[in-house]
C-alpha positions as CSV (number, residue, x, y, z in Angstrom):
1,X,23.7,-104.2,-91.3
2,X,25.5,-102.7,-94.3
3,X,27.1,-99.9,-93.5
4,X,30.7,-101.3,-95.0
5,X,29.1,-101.7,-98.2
6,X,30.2,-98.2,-100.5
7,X,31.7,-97.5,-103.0
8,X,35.3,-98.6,-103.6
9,X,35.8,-97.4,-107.5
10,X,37.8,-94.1,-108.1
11,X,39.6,-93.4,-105.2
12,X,42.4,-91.4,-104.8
13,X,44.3,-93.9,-102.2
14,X,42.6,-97.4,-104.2
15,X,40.2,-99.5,-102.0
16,X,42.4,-101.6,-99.6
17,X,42.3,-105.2,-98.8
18,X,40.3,-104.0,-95.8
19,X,37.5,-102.1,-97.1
20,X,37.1,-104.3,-99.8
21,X,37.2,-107.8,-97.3
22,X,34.6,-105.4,-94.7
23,X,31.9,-104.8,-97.6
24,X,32.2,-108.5,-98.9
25,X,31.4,-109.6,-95.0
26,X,28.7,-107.5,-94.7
27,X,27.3,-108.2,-98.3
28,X,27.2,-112.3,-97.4
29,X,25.9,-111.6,-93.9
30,X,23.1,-109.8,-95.7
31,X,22.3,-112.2,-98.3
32,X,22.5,-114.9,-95.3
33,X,20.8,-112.9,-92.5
34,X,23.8,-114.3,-90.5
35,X,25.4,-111.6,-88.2
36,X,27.6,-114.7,-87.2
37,X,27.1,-118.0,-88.3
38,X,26.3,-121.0,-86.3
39,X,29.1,-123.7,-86.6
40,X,27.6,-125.4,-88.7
41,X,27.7,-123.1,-91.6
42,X,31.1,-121.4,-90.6
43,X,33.3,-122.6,-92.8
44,X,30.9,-122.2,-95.7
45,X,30.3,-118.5,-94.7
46,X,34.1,-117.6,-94.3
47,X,34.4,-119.1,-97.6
48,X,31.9,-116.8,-99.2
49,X,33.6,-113.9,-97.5
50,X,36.6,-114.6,-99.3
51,X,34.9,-115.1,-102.9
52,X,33.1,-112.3,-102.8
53,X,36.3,-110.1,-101.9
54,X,38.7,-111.7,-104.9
55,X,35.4,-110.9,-107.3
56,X,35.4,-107.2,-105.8
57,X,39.0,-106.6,-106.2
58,X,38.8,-108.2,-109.9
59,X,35.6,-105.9,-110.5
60,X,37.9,-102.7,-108.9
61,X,40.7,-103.3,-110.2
62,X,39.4,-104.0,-113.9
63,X,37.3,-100.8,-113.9
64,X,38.4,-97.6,-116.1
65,X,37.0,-94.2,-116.1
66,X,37.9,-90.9,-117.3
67,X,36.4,-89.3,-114.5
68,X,39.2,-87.9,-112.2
69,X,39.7,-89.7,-108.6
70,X,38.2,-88.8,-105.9
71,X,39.7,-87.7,-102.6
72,X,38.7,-90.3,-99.7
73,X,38.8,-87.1,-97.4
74,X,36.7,-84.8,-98.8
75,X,34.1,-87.6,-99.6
76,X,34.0,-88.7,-96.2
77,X,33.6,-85.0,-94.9
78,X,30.4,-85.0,-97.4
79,X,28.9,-87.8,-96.2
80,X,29.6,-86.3,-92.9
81,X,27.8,-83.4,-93.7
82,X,24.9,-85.0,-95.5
83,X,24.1,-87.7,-92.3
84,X,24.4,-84.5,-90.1
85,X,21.7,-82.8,-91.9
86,X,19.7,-86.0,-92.1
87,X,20.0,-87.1,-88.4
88,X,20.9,-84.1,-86.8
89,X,24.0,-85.0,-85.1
90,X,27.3,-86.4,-85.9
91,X,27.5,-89.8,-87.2
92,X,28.6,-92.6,-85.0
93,X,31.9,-94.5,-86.1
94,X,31.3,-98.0,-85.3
C-alpha cells in the first residue's frame, strides 16, 4: 500500500509536485485504510491529500544538509539492485 512513500529530501532533480502529491495519497490511504473512499468521506479524504502534500513540500523545501545531492538515477538503479537480490527478479513498476 505504500510503495510511493520514500524519501523526497536531497535529490539531485528536487521532489516534484508528483512524487510529493503520490506519497501524501498513499500516506492518508494508510492512516485511513481507504484504497478509495466511499462517497461519503470523499471530499474529506481529497482534502487530507492535499494537506498532507503542502506540509511535505514545506518540510522539503525547509530542510538543509551538507550532505551532497543525490542522483535520482543511480539511487533508483540501487534499489533496483537490492529488491533483485531480495526477490529474485526485477521489480515490478506499478
Amino acid at each position: 500500500m505504500c510503495r510511493n512513500i520514500k524519501t523526497l529530501f536531497n535529490f539531485d532533480p528536487p521532489a516534484t509536485d508528483t512524487e510529493i502529491e503520490a506519497s501524501s495519497l498513499q500516506f492518508v490511504r494508510k492512516i485511513s485504510g481507504f484504497t478509495k473512499p466511499s462517497k461519503a468521506n470523499e471530499a474529506v479524504f481529497e482534502q487530507a491529500i492535499k494537506d498532507v502534500a503542502a506540509i511535505a513540500r514545506g518540510l522539503v523545501d525547509s530542510l538543509v544538509t551538507d550532505a551532497p545531492s543525490k542522483n535520482r538515477e543511480v539511487e533508483t538503479a540501487k534499489a533496483k539492485v537490492r529488491a533483485t537480490e531480495r526477490f529474485g527478479n526485477a521489480p515490478v513498476n506499478h
